[in-house]
N, C-alpha and C positions, 0 to 999 in steps of 0.2 A: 323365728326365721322369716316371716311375712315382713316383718318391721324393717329388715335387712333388705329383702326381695325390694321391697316398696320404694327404700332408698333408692337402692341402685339404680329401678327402674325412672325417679325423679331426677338421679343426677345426669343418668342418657338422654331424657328431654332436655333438658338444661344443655349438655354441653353441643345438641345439635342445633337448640334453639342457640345458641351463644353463636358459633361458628356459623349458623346464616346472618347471622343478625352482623356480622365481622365482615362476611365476603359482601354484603350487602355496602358497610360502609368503606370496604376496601375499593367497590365499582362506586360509590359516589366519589371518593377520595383522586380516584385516576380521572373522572370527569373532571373535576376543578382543576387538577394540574398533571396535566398528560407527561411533562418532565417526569414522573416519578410513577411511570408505567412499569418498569421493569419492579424495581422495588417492589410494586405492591401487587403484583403475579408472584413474586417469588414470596409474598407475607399470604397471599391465598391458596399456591399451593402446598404449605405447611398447614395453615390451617385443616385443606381437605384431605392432607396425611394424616394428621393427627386424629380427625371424626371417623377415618376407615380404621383406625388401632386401636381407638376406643370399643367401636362397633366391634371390630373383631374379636377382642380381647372380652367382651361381652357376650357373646356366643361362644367364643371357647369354652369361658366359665360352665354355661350355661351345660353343655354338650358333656366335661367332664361329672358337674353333678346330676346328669340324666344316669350316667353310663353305669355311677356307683351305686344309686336308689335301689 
């Protein structure tokens, strides 16, 4: 079960390191070409849905297997 634990908690660095590293290139992406401002707000604010769902859904987990212990 730690081997599981350890996972999990390696793929939630990953996908928040992922998703800054994304809104990161989405804010140099609108500097180089302001034309494609909207686009890439509406590709940043998917991504920061996606990291509160995973987060969530992360603590859910977490919260059900406290309750059962």
């Amino acid at each position: 079960m730690n081997t599981i634990t350890d996972l999990i908690k390696a793929f939630m660095i990953l996908v928040n390191a992922g998703g800054i590293f994304r809104i990161i290139t989405l804010i140099f992406s609108t500097i180089n070409d302001p034309d494609s401002k909207e686009t890439n707000f509406r590709r940043g604010r998917n991504v920061i849905l996606f990291m509160i769902l995973t987060t969530l859904i992360y603590s859910f987990k977490d919260s059900i297997l406290e309750y059962y212990q």
